[in-house]
Backbone as CSV, one residue per row, in Angstrom:
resi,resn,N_x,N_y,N_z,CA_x,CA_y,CA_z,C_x,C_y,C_z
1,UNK,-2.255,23.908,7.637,-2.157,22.444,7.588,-0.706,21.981,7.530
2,UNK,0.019,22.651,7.276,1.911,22.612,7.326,2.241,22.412,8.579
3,UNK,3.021,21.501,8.633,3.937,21.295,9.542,2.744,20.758,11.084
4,UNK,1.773,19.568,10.917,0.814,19.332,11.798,1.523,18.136,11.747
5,UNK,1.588,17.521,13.287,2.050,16.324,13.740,1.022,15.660,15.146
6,UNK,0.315,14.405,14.290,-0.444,13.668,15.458,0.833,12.166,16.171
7,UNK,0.565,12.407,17.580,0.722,11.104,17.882,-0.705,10.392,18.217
8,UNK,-0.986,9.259,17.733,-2.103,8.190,18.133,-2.040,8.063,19.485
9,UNK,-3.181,7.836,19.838,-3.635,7.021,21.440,-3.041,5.619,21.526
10,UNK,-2.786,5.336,22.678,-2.187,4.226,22.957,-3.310,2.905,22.471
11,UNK,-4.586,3.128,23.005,-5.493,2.233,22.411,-5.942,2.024,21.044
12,UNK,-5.124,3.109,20.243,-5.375,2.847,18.709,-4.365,1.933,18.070
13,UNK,-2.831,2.236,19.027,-1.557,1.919,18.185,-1.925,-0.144,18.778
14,UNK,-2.967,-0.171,19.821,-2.889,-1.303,20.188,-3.653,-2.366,19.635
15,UNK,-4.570,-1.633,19.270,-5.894,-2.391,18.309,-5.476,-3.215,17.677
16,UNK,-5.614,-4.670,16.839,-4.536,-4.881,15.522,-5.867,-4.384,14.470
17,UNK,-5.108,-4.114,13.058,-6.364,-3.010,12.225,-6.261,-4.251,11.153
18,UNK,-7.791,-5.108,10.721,-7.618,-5.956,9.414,-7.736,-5.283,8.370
19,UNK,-7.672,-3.579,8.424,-7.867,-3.103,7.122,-6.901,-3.194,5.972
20,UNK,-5.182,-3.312,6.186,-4.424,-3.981,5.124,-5.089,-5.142,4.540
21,UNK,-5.599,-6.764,5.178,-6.295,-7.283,4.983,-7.632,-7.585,3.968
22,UNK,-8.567,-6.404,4.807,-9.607,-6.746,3.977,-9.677,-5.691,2.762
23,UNK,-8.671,-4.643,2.409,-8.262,-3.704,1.323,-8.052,-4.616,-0.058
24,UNK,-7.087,-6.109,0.205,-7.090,-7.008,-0.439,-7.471,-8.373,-0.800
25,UNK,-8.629,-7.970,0.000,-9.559,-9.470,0.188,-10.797,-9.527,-0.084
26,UNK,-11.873,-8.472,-0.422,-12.926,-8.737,-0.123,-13.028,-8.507,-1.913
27,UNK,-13.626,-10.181,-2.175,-14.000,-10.229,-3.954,-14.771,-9.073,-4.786
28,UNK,-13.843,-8.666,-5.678,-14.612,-7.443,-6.211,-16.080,-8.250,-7.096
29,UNK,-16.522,-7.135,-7.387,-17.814,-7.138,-8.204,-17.772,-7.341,-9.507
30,UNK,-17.922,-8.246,-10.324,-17.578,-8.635,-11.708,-17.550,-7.840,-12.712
31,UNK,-18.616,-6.872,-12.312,-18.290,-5.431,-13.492,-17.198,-4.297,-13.304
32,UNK,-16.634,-4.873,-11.915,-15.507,-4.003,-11.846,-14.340,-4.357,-12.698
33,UNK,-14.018,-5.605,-12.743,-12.900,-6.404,-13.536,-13.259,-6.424,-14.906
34,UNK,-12.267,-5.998,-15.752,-12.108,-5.962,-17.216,-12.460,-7.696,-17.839
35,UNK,-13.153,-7.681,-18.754,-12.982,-9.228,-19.325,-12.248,-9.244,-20.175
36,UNK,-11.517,-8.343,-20.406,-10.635,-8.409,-21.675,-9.302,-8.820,-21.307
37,UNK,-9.305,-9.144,-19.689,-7.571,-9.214,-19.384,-7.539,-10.930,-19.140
38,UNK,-6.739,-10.978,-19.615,-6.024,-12.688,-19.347,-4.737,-12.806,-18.892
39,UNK,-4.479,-13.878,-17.821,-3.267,-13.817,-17.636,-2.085,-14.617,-17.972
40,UNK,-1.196,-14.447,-18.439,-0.147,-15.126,-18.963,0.825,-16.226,-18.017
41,UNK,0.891,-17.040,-18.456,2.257,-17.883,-17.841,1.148,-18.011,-16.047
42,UNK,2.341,-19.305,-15.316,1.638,-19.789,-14.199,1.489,-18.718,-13.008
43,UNK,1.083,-18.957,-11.673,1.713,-17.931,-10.946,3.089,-17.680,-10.903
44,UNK,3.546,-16.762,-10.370,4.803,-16.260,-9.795,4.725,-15.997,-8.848
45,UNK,6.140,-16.438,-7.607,6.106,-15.555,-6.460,7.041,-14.138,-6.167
46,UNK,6.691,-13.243,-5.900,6.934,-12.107,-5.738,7.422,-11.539,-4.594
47,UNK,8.502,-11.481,-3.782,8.576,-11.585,-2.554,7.932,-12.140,-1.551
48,UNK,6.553,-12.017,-1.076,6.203,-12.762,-0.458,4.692,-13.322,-0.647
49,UNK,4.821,-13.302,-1.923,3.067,-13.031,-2.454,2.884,-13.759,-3.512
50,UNK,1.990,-14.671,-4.292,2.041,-15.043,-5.592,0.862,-14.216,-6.192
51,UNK,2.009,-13.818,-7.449,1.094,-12.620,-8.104,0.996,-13.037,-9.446
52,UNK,0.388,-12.474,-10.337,-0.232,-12.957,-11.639,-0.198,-11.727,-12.253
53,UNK,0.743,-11.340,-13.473,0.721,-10.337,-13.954,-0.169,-10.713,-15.618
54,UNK,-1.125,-9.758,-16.206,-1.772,-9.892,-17.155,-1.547,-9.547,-18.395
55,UNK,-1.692,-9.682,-19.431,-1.312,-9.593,-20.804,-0.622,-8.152,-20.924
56,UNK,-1.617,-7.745,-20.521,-2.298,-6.237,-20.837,-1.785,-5.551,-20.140
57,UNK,-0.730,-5.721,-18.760,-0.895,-4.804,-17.573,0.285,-3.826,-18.261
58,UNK,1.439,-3.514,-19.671,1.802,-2.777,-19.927,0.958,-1.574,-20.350
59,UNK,-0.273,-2.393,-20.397,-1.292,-0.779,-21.358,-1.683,-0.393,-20.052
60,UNK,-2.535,-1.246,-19.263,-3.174,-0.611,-18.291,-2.258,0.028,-17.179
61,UNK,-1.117,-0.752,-16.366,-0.381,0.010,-15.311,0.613,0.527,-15.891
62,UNK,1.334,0.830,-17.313,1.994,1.643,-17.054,3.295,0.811,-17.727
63,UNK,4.622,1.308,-17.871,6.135,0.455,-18.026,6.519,0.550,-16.888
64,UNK,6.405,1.080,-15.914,7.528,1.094,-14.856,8.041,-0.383,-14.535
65,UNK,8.763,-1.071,-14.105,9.357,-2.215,-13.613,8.221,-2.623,-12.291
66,UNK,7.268,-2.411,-11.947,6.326,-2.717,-10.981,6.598,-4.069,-10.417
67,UNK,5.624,-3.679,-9.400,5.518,-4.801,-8.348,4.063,-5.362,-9.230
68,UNK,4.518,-6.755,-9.360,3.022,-7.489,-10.022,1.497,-7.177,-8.996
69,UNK,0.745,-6.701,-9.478,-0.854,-6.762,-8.512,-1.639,-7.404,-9.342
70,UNK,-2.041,-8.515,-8.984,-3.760,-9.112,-9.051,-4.674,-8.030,-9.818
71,UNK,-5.236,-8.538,-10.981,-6.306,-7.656,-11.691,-7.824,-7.748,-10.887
72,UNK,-8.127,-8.720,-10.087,-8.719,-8.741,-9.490,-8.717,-8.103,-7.837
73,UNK,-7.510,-7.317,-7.490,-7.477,-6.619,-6.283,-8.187,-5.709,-6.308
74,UNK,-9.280,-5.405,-5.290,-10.287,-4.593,-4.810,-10.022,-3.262,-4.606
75,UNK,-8.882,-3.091,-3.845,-8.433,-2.302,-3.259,-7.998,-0.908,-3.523
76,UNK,-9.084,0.516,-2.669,-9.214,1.507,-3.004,-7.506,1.363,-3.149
77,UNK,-6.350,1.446,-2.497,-5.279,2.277,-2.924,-4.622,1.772,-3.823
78,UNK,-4.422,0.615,-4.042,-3.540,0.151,-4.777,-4.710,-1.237,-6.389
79,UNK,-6.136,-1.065,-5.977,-6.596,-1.863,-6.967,-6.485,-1.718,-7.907
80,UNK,-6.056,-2.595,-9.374,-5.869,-1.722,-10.790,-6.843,-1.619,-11.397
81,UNK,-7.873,-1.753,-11.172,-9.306,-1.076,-11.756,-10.523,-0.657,-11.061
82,UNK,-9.288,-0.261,-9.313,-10.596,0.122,-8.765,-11.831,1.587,-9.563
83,UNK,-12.456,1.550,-9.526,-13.350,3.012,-10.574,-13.159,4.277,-9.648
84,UNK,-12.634,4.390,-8.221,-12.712,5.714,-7.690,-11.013,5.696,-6.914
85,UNK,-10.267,4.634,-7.236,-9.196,4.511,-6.304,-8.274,5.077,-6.795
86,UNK,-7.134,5.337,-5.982,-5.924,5.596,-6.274,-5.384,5.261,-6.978
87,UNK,-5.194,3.599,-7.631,-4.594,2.989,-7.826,-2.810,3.035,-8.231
88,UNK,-2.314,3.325,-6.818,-0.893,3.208,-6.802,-0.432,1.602,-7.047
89,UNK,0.931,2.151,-7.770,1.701,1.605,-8.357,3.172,0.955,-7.679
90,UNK,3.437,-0.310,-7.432,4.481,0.284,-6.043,6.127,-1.017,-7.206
91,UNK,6.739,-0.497,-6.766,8.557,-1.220,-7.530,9.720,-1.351,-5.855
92,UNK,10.360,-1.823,-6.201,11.258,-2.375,-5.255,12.462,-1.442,-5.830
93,UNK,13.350,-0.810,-4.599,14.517,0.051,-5.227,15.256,0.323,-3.809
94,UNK,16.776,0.661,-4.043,17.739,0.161,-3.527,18.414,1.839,-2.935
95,UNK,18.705,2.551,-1.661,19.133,3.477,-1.634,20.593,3.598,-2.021
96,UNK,21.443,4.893,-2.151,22.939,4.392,-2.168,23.622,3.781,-1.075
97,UNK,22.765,3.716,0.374,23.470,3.174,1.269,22.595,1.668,1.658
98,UNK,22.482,1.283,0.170,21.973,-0.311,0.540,20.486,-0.697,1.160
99,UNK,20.283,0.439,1.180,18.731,0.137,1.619,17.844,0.159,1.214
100,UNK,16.964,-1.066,0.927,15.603,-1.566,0.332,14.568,-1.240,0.440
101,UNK,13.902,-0.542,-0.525,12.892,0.518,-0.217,11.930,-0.388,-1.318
102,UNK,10.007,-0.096,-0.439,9.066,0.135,-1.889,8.640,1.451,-2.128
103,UNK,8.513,2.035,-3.927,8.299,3.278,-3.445,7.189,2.958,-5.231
104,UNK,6.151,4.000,-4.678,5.677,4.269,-5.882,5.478,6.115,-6.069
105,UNK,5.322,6.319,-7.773,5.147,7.238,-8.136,3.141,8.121,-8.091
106,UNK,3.081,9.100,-7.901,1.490,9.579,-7.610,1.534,10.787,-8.012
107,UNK,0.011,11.102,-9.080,0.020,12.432,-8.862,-1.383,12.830,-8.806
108,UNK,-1.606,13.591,-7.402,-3.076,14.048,-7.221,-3.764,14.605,-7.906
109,UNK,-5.531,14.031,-8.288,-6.351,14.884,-9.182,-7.014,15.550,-8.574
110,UNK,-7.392,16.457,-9.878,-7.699,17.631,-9.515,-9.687,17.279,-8.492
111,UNK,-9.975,16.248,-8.464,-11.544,15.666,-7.750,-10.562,15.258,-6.336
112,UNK,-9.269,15.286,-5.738,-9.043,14.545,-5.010,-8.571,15.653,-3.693
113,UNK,-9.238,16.467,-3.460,-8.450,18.015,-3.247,-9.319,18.086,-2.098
114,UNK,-8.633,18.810,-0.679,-9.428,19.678,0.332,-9.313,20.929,0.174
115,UNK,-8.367,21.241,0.614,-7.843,22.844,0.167,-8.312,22.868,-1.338
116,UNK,-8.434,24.038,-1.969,-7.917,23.951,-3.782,-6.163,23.980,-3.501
117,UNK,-6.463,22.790,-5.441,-5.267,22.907,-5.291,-4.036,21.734,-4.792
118,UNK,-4.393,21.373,-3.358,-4.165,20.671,-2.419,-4.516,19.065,-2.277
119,UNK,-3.974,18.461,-2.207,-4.490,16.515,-2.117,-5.666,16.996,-0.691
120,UNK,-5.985,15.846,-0.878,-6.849,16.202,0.693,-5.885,15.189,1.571
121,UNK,-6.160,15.502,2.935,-5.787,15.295,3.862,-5.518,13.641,3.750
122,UNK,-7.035,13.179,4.288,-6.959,11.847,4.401,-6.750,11.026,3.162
123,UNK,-6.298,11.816,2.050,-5.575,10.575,0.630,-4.457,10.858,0.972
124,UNK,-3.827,11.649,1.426,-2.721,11.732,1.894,-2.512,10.877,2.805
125,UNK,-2.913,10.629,3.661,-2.469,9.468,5.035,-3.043,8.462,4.086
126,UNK,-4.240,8.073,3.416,-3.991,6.558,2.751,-2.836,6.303,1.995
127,UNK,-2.194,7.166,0.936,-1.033,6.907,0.446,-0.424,6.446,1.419
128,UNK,0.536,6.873,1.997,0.997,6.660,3.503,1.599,5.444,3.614
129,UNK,-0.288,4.583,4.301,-0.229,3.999,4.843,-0.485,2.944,3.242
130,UNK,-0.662,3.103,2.779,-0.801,1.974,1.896,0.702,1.496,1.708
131,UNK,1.155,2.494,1.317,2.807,2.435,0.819,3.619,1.450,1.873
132,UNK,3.087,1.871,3.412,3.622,0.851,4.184,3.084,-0.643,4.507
133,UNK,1.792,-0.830,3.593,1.438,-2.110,4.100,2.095,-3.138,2.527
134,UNK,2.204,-2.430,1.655,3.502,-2.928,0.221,4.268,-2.956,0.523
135,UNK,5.119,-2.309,1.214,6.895,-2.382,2.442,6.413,-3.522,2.929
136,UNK,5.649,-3.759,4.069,5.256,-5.092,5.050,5.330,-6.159,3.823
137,UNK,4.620,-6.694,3.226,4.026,-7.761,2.056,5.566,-8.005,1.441
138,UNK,6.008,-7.078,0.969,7.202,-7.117,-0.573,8.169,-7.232,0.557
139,UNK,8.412,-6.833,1.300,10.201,-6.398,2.365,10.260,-7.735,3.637
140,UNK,9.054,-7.785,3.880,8.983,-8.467,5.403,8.459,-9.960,5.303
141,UNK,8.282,-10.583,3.825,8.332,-12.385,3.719,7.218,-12.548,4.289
142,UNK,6.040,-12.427,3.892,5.001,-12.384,4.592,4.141,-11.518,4.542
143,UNK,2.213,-11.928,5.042,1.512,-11.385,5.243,1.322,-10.510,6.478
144,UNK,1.299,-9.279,6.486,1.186,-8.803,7.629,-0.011,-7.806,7.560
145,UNK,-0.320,-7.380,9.072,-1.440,-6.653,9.386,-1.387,-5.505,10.035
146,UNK,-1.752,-4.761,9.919,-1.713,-3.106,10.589,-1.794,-3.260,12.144
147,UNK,-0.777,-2.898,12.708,-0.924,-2.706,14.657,-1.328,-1.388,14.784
148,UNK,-1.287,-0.708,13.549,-1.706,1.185,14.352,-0.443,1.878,13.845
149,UNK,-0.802,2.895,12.999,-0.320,4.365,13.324,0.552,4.782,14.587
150,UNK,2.052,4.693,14.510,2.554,5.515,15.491,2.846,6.806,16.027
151,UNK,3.292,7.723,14.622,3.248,9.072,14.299,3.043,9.383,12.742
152,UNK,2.092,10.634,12.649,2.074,11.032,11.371,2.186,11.799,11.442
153,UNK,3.448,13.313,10.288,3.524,14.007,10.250,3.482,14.623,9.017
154,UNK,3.080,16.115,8.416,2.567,16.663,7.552,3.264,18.145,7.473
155,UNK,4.174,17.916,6.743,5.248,18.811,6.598,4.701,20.157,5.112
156,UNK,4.048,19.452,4.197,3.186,20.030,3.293,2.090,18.975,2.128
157,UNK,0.737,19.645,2.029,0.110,18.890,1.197,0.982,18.385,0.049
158,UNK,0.945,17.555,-0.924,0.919,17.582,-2.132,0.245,18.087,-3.012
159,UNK,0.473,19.270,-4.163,-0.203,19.629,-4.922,-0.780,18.944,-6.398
160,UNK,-1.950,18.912,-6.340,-2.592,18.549,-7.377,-1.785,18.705,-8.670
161,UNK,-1.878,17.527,-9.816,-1.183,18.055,-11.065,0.332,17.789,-10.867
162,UNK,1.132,17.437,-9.750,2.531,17.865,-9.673,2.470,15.913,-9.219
163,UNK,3.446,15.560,-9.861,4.188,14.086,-9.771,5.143,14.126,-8.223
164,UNK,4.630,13.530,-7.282,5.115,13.401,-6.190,5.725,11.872,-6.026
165,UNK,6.620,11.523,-5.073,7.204,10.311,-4.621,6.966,9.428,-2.908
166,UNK,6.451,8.140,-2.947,5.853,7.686,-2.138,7.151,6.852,-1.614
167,UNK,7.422,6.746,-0.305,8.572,5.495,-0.703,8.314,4.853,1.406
168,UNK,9.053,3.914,1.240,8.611,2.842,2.360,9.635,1.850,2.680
169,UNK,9.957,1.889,4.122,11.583,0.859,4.580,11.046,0.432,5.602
170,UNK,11.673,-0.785,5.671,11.263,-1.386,7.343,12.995,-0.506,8.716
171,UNK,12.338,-0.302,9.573,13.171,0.268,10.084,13.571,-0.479,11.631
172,UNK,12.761,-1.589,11.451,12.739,-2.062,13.061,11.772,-3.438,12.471
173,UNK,12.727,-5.033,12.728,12.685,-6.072,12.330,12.485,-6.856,13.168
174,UNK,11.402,-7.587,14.319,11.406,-8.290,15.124,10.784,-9.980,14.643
175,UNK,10.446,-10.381,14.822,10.058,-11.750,14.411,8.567,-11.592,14.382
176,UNK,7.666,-11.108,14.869,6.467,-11.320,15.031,6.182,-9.625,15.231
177,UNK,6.807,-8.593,14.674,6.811,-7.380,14.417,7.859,-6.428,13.747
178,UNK,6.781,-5.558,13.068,7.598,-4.406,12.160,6.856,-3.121,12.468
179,UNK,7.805,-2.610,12.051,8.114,-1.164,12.380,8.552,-0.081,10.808
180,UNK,7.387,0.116,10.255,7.779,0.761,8.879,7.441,2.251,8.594
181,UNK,8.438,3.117,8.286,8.217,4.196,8.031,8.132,4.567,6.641
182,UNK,7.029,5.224,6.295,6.497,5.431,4.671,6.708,7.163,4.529
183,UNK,7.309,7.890,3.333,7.379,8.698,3.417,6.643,9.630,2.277
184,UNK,6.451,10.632,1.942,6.223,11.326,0.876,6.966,12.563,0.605
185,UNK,7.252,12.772,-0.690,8.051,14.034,-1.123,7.700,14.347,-2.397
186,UNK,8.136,15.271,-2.910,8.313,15.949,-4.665,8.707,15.103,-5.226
187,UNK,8.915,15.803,-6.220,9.978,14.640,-7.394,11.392,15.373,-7.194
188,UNK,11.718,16.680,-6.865,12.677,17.624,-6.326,13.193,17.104,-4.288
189,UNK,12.581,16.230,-3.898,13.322,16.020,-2.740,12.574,16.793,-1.687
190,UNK,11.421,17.798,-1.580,10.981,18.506,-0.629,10.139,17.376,-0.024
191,UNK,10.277,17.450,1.218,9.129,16.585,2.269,7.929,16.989,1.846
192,UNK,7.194,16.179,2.125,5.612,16.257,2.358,5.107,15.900,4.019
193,UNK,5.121,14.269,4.039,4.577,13.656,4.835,5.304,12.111,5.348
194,UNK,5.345,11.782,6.808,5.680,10.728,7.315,5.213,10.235,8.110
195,UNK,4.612,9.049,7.915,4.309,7.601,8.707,4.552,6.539,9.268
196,UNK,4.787,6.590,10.568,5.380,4.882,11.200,4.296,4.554,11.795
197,UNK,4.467,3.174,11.130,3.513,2.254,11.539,4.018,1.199,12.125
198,UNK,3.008,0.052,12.916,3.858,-0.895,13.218,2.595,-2.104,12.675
199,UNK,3.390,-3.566,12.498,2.928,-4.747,11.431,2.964,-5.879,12.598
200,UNK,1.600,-6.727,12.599,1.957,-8.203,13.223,2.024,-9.048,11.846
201,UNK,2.147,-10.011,12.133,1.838,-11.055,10.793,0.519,-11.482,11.562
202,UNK,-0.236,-11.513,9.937,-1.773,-12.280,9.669,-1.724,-13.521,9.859
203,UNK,-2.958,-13.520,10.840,-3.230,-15.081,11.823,-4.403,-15.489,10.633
204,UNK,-4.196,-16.631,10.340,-5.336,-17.372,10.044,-6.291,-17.599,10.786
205,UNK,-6.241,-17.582,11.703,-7.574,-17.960,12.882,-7.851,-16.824,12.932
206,UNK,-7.645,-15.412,13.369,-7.728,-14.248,12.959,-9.140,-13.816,12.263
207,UNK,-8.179,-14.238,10.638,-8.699,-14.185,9.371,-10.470,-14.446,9.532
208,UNK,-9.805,-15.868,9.910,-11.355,-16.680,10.025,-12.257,-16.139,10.711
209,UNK,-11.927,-16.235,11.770,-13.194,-15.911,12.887,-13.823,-14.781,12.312
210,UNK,-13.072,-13.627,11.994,-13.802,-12.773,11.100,-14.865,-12.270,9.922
211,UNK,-14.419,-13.604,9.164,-15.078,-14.219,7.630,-14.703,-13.400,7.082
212,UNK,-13.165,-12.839,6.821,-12.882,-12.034,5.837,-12.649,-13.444,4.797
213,UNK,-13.174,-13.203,3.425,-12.636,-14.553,1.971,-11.950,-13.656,1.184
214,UNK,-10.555,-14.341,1.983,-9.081,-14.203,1.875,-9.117,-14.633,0.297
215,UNK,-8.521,-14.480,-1.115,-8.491,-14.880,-2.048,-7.295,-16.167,-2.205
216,UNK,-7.186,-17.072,-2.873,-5.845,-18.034,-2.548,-4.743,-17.920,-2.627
217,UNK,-4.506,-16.533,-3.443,-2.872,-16.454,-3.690,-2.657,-15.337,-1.881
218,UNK,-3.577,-14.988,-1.020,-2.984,-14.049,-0.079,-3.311,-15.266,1.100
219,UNK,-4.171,-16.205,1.039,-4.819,-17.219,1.950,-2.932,-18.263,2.253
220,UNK,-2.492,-18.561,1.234,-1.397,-19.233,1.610,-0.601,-18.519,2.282
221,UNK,-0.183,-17.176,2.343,0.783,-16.573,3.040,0.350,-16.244,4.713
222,UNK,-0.498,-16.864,4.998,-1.166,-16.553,6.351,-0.476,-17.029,7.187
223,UNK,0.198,-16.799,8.640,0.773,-17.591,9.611,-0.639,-18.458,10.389
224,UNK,0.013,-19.403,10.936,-1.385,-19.945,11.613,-2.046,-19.846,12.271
């Protein structure tokens, strides 16, 4: 499984994908959400998002300096109470040569495995790609939407138990497109895995015709 590199079909990279979208849109189920969380102070905007951070979210997500998420986000990769998800964690951070990265911290369980041992495959490409649709949202002023997978490459699993690093840059800035490469490594600097993707911005008409129910703090960031 080392060192495997897909390029996508042209009709995949062309598709536009609402799954960034509906990852953070579709209303969770009331027993999924804690009643014990309340949220403090009005909204905030957050790069390009108004987010609502909760009393509580030092117990539940953690100290890191985070990117605020919605207690109510659904969403297998990044929801904070999804019951089977990932729930990554994503912060804004600066390389030494000035460059603006989102990156969060992960470490695979031991239920999350193909190989033993081993992350499985496809949590591996959701990290990935999640990591790059938090780059799009936090980096790129705006809601944006998955155009497709350009290349993914798989340099080595991540091992279960071991604290790995997720991180995500826009690399290619057009007005009505992005171009983001998401990466994975150790906490030691060894590669794992890399993803470029490319981003339109989210059409409201789009949205609609679909009947995805957009929640209001992601419904305002919609282009028209």
């Amino acid at each position: 499984m080392a060192g495997n590199r897909h390029r996508m079909p042209t009709e995949s990279r062309a598709a536009v994908d609402l799954a960034g979208v509906v990852g953070c849109a579709v209303e969770p189920k009331e027993r999924d959400v804690p009643r014990d969380v309340a949220f403090s102070g009005p909204e905030r905007r957050r790069g390009s998002r108004f987010l609502r951070k909760p009393e509580s979210a030092d117990r539940v997500l953690g100290s890191m300096p985070e990117l605020e998420n919605p207690v109510e986000n659904p969403c297998f990769g990044c929801g904070p109470f999804h019951p089977r998800g990932l729930r990554l964690r994503f912060e804004t951070t600066s390389t030494e040569d000035g460059q603006e990265e989102v990156l969060a911290k992960f470490v695979p369980k031991a239920d999350e495995v193909g190989w033993p041992t081993l992350f499985h495959h496809g949590l591996h490409f959701t990290v990935l790609y999640e990591t790059a649709y938090w780059t799009a949202l936090t980096l790129g002023g705006k809601l944006w939407v998955s155009g497709g997978p350009l290349t993914y490459t798989a340099d080595r699993l991540p091992r279960v138990g071991v604290e790995h690093v997720a991180r995500g840059r826009i690399v290619r800035s057009d007005p009505d497109r992005l171009t983001i490469r998401s990466t994975t490594a150790t906490a030691n600097g060894k590669p794992c895995g890399t993803l470029e993707s490319t981003w339109s911005p989210a059409r409201r008409a789009v949205v609609e015709r679909a009947g995805i129910p957009l929640p209001e703090y992601l419904a305002r960031e919609l282009s028209p």
